[in-house]
BASE-758111 format. One line per 3 residues: number of its first residue (from 1); their letters; for each residue y, z, x of N, C-alpha, C. Coordinates in Angstrom, 1 decimal, m for minus. Each point is the difference from the previous one (the first is absolute). Example, Ala and Ser with C-alpha at 12.3 -4.5 7.8 and 13.67 -1.06 7.14 Angstrom:
% residues 2
1) AS) m5.7/7.8/13.2/1.2/0.0/m0.9/1.2/0.0/0.9; 1.1/m0.7/m0.4/1.1/0.0/0.9/1.1/0.8/m0.8
END
This chain:
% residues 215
1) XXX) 179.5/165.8/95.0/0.7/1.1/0.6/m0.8/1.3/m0.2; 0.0/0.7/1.3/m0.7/1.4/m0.5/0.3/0.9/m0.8; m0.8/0.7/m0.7/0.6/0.8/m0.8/0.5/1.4/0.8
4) XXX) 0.7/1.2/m0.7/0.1/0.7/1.1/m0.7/1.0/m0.1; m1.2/0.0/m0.9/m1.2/1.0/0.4/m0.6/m0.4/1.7; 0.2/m1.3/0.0/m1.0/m0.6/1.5/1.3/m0.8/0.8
7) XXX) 0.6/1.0/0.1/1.4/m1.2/0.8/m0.9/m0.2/1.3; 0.3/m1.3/0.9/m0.4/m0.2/1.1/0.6/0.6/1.3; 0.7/1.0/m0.2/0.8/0.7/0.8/m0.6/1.2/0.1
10) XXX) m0.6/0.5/m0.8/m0.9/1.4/m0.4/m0.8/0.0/m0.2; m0.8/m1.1/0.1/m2.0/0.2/0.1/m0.4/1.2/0.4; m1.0/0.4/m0.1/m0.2/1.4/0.6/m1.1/m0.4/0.3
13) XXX) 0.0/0.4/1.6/m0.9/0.0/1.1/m0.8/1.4/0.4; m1.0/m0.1/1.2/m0.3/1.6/0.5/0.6/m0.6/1.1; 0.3/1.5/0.8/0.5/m0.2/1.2/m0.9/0.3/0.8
16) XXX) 1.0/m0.4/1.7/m0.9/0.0/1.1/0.2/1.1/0.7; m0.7/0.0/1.2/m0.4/0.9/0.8/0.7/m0.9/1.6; 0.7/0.0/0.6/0.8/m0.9/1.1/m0.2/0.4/0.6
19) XXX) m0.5/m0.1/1.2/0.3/0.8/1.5/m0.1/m1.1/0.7; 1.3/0.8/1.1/0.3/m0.1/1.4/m0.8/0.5/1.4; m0.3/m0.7/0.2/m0.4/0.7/1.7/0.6/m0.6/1.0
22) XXX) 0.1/0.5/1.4/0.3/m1.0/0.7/0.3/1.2/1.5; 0.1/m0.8/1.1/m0.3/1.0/1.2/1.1/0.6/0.1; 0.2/1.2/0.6/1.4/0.7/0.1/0.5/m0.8/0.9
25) XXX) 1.9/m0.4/m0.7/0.6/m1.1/0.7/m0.1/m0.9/m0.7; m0.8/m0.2/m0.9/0.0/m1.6/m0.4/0.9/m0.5/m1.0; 0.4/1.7/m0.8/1.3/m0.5/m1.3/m0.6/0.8/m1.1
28) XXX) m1.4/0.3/m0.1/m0.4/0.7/m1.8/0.8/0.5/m0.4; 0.6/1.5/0.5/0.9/0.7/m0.7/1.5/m0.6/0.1; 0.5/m1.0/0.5/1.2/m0.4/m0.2/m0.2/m1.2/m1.4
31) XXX) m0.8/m0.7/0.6/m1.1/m1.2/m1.7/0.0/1.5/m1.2; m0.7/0.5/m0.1/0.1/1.1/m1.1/0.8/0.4/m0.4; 1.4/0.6/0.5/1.0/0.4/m0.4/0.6/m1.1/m0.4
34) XXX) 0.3/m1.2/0.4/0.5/m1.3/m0.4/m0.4/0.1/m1.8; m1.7/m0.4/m0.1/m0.3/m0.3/m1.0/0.2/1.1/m1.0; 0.3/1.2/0.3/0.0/1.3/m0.8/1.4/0.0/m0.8
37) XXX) 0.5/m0.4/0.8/1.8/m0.5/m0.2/0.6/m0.7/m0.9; m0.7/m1.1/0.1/0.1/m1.1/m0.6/m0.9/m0.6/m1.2; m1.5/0.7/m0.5/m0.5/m0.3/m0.9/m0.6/1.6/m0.5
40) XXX) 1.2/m0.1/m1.7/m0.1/1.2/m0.3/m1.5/0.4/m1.1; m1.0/m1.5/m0.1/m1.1/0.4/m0.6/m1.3/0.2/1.4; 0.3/0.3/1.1/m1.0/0.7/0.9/0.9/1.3/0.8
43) XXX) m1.5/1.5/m0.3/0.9/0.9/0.4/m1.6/0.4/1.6; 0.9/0.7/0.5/m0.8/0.6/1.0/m1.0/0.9/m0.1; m1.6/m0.2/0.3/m0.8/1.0/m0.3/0.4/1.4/0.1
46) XXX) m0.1/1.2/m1.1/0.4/0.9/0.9/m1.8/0.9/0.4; m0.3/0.7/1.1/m1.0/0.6/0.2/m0.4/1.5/m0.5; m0.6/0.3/m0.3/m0.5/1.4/0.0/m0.3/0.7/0.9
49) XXX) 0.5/1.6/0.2/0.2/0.5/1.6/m0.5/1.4/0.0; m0.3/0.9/1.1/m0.2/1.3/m0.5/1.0/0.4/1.1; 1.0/m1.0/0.6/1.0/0.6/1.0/1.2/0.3/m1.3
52) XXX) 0.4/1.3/0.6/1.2/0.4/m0.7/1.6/m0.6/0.5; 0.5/0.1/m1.4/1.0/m0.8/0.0/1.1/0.1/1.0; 0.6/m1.2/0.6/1.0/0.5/1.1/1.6/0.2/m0.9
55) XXX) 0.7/0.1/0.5/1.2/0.1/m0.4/0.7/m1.1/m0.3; 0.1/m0.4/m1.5/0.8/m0.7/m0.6/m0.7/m1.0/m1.0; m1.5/0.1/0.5/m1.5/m0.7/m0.5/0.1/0.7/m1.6
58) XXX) m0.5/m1.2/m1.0/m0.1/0.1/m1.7/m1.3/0.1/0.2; m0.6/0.4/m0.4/m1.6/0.0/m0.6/0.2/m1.1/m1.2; m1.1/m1.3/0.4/0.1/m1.0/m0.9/0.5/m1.1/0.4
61) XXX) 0.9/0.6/0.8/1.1/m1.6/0.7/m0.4/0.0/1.2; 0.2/0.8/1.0/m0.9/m0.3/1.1/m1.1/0.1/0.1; m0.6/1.2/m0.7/m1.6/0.3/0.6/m0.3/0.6/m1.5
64) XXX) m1.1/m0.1/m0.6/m0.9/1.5/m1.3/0.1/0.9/1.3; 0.2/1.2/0.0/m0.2/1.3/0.9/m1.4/0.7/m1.0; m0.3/0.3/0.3/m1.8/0.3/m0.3/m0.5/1.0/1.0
67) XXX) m0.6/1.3/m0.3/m0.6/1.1/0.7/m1.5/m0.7/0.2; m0.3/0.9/1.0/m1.5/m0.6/0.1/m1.1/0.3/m0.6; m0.1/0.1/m0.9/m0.7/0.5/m1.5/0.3/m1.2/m0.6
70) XXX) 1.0/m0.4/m0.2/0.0/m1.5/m1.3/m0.4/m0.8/1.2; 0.4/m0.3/1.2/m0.2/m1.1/0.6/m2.1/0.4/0.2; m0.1/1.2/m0.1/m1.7/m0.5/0.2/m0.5/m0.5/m1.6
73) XXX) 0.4/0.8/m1.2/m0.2/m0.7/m1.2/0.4/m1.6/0.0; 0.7/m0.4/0.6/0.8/m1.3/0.1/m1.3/m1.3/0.9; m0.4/0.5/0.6/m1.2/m0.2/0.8/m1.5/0.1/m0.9
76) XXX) 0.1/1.0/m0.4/m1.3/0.4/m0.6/m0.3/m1.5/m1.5; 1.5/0.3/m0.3/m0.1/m1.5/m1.2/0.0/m1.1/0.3; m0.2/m0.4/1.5/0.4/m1.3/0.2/1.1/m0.5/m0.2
79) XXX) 1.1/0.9/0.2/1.3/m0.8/m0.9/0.9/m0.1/1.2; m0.7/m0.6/1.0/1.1/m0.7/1.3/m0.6/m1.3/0.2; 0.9/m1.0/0.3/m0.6/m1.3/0.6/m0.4/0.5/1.9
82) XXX) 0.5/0.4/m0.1/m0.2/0.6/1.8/1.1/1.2/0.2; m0.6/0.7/0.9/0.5/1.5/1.0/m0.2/0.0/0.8; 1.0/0.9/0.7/m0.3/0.4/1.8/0.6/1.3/0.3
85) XXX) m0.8/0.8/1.7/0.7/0.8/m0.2/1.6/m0.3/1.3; 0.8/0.2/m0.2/1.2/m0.6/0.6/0.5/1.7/0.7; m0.1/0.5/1.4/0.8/1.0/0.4/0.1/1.1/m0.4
88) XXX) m1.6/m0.1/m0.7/0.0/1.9/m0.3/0.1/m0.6/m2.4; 0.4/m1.0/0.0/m0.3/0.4/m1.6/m0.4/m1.5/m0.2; m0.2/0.1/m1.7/m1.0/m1.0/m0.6/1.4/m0.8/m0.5
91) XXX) m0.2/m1.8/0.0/0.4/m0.6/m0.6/m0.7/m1.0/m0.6; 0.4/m0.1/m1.5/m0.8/m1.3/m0.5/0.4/m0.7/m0.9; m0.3/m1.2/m0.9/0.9/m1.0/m1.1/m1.1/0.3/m0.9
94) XXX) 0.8/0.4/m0.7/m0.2/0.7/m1.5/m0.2/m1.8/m1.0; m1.5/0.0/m0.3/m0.9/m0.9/m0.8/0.5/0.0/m1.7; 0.1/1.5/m0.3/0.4/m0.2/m1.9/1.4/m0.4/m0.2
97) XXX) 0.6/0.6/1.0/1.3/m0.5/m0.5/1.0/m1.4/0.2; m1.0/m0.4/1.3/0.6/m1.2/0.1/m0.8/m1.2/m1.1; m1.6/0.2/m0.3/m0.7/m1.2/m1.3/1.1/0.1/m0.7
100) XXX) 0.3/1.5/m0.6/0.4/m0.1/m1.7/1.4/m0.8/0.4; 0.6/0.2/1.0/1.6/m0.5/0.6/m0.1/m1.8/0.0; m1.4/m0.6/0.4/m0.3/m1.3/0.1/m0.4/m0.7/m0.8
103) XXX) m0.3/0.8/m1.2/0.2/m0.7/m1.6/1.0/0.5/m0.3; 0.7/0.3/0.2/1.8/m0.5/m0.5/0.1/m0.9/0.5; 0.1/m0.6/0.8/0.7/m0.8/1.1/0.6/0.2/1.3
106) XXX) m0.1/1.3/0.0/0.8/0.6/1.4/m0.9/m0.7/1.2; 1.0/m0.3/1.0/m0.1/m0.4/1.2/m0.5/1.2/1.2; m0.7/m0.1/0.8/0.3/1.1/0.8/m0.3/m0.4/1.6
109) XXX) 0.9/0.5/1.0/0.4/m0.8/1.3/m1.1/1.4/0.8; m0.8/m0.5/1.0/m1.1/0.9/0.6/0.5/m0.3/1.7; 0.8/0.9/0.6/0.3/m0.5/1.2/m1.2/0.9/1.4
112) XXX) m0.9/m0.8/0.0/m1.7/0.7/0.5/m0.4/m0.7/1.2; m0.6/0.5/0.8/m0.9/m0.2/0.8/m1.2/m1.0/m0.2; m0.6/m0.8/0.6/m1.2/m1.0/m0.7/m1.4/1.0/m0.5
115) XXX) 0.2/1.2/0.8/m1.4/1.1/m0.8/0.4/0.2/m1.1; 0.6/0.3/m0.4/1.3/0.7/m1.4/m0.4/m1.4/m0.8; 0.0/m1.1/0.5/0.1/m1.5/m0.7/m1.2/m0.1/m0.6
118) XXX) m1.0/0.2/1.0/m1.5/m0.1/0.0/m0.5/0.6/m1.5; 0.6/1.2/0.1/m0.7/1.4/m0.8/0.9/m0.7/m1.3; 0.7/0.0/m0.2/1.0/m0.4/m1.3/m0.8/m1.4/m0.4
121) XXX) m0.3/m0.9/1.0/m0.4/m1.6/m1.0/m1.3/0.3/m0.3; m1.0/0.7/0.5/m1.4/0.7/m0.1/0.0/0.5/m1.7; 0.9/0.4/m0.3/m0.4/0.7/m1.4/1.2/m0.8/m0.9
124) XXX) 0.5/m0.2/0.6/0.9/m0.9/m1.6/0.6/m1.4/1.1; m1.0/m1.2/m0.1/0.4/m1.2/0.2/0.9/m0.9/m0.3; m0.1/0.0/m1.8/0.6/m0.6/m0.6/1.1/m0.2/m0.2
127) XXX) 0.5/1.8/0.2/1.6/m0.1/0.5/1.1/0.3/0.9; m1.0/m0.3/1.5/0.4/0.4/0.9/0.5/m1.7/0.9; 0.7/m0.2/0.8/1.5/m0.7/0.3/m0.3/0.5/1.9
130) XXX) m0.6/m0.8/0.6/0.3/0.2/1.5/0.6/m0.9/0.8; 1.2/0.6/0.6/1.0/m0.8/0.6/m0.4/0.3/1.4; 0.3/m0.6/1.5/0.1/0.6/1.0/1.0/m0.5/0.7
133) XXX) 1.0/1.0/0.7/1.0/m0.7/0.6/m0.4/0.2/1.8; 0.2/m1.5/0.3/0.1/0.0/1.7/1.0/m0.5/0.8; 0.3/0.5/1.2/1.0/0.0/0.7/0.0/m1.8/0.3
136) XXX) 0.9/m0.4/0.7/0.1/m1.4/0.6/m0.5/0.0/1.3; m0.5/1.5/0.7/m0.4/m0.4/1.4/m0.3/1.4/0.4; m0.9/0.2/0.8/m0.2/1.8/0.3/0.8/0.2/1.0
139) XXX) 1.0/m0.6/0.9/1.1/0.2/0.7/1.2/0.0/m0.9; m0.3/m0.7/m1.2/1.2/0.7/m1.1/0.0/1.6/m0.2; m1.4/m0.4/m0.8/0.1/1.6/m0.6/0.2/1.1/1.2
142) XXX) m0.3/0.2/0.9/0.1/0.9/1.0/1.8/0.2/0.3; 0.4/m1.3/0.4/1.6/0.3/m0.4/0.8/0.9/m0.6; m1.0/m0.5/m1.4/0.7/0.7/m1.5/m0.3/1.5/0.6
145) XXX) m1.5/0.7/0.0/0.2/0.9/0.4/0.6/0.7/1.0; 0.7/m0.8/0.7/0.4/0.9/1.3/1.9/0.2/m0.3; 0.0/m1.1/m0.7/1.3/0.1/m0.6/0.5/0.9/m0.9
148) XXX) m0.8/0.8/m0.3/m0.1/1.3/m1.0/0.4/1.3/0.4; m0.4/m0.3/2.0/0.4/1.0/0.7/m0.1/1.6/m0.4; m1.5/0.1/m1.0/m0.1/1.1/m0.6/m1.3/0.6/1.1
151) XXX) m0.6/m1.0/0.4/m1.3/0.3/0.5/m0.4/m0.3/1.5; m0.7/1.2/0.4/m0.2/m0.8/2.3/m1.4/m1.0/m0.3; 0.6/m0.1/1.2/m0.7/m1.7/0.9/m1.4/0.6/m0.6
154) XXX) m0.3/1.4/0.2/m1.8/0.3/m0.4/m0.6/m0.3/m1.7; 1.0/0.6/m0.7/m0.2/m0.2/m1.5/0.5/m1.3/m0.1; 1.2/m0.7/0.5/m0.3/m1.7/m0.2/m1.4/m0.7/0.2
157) XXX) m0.6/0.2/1.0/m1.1/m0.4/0.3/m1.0/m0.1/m0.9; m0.4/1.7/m0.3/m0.7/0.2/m1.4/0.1/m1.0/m1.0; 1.1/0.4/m0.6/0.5/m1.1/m1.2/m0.5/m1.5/0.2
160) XXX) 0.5/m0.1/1.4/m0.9/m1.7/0.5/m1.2/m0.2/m0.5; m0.9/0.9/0.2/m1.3/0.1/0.1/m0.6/0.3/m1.3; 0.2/0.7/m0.6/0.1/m0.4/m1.5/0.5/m1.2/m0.7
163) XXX) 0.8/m0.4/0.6/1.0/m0.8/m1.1/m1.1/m0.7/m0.1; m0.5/m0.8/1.1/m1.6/m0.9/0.6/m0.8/m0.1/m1.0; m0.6/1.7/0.1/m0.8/0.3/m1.0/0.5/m0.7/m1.6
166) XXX) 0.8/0.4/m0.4/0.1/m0.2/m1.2/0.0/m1.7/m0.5; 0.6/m0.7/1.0/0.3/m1.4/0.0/m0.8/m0.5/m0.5; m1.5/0.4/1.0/m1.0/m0.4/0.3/m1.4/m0.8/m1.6
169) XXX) 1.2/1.5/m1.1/m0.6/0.0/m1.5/1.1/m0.8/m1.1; 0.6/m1.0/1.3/1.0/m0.9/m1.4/m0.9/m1.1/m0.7; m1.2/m0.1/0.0/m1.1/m1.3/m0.7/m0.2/0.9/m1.3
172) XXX) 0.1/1.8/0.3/m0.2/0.5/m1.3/1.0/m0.5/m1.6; 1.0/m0.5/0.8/1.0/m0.1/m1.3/0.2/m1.1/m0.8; 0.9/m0.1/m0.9/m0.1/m1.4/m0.9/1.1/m0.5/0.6
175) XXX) 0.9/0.5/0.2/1.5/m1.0/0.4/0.0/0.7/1.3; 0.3/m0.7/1.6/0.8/0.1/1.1/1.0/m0.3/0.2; 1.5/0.6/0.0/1.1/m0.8/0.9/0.2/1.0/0.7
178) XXX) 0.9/m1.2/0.9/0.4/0.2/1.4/1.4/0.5/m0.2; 0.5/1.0/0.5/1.1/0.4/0.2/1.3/m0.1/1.0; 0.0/m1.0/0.1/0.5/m0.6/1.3/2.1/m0.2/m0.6
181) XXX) 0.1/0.4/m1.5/1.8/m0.1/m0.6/m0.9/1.2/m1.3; 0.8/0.8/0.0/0.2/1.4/m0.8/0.1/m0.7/m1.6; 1.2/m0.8/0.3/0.1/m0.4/m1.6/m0.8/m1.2/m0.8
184) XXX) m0.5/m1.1/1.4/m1.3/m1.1/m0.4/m0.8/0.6/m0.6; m0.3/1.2/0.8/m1.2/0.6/m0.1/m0.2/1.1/m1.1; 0.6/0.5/m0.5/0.6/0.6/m1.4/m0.1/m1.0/m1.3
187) XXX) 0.6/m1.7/0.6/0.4/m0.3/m1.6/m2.1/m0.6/0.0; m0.6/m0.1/1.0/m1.5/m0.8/0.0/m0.2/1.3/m0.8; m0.2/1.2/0.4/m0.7/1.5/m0.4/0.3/m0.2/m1.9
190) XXX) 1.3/m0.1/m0.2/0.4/m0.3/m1.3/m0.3/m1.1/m0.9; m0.4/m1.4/0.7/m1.1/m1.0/m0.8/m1.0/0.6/m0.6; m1.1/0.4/1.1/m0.5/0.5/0.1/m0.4/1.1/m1.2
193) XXX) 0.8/1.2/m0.5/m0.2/0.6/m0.9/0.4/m0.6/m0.9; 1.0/m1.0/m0.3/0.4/m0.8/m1.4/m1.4/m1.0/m0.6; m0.6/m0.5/1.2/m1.1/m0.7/m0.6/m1.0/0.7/m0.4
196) XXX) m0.3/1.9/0.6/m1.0/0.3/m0.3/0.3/0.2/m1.2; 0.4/0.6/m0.5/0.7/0.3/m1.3/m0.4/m0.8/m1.1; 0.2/m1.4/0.1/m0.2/m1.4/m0.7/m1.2/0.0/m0.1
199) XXX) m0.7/0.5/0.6/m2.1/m0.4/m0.3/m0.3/0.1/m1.2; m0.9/m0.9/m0.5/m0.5/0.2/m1.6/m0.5/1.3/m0.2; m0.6/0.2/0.9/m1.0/1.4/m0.2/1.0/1.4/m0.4
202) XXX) 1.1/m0.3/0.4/0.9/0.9/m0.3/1.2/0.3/m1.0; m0.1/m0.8/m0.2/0.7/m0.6/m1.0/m0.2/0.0/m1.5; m0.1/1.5/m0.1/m1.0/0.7/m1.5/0.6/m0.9/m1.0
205) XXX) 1.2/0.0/m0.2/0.8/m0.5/m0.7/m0.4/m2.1/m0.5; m0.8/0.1/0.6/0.0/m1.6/m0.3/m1.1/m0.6/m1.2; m1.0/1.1/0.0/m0.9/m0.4/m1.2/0.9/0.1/m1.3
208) XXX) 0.4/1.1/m0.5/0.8/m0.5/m1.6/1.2/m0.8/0.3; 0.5/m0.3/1.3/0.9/m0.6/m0.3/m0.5/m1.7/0.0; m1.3/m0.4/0.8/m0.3/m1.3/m0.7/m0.6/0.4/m1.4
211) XXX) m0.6/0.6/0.1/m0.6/m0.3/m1.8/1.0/0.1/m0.5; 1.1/0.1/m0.3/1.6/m0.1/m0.9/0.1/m1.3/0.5; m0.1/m0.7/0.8/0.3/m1.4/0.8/m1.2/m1.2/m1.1
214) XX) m1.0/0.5/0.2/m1.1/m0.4/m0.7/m0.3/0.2/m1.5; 1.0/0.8/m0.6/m0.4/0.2/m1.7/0.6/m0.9/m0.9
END
């Protein structure tokens, strides 16, 4: 029986780094919110920004809000996994806060672009998690978009033509599913993180608890 210094319920692990990508239409941000929902040890990256806060926005919960003076000190230390400039301001995923967050064990869900993916597994491998979601058919996805009825025939197209683009970088990832049922495709996404979890390598918690096994 374990003792309950090392219960097997509370090994202590480092956490991961998850991301989602997938073409607009395909499900990421509906897959995200799913898993945000429903598993309360992964939280949503939040970014560092020099856009000012809108109305109703926490500093910390949606965004660090940061002048551009820390966001160049912020730069100058190396302390982003990646930045961009987005519509006139800087945004980027803050490096110190999420290590020290990944030896606790915190989870953290990265809903990114495959450049964003690139730059992030480039400097921390070990604990980075790449998922990619794809449509069941590019006369699906185009559907999906049009059914949105947010956007004309011209910016549908766009988005087509991109979406292409992005597809094109699904060999970059570790896990592909098809999104062809919202909730199949949700409970695969959630294996998925339950087995990363499981890896020895992460699984801090397992050397004293065999050598207690072994004494």
């Amino acid at each position: 029986m374990a003792s309950p210094e090392h219960s097997i319920d509370t090994l202590a692990r480092r956490g991961l780094m998850f991301i989602l990508s997938s073409p607009s239409g395909a499900g990421k941000t509906t897959i995200s919110r799913m898993l945000l929902d429903a598993d309360d040890e992964i939280m949503l990256s939040v970014s560092v920004t020099t856009r000012p806060p809108r109305e109703g926005e926490i500093d910390g919960v949606h965004y660090h809000f940061v002048d551009d003076a820390e966001f160049d000190r912020l730069v100058e230390e190396d302390d982003f996994y990646e930045w961009a400039h987005v519509f006139g301001h800087r945004y980027g995923t803050p490096k110190g806060r999420i290590r020290s967050a990944l030896k606790e064990g915190q989870d953290f869900l990265f809903d990114i672009d495959w450049q964003g993916t690139q730059q992030l597994y480039q400097k921390d491998q070990q604990d980075v998690v790449r998922v990619f979601i794809l449509p069941p058919s590019i006369v699906e996805l185009r559907r999906r978009l049009e059914s949105r009825a947010q956007d004309s025939a011209a910016v549908i197209d766009a988005r087509m033509e991109r979406a292409r683009s992005e597809i094109s970088h699904w060999d970059a990832y570790d896990y592909v599913v098809i999104n062809d049922d919202m909730q199949a495709c949700f409970a695969k996404v959630r294996e998925i993180l339950d087995a990363e979890r499981m890896k020895r390598q992460r699984q801090t918690g397992l050397i004293p608890f065999v050598r207690e096994l072994m004494s």
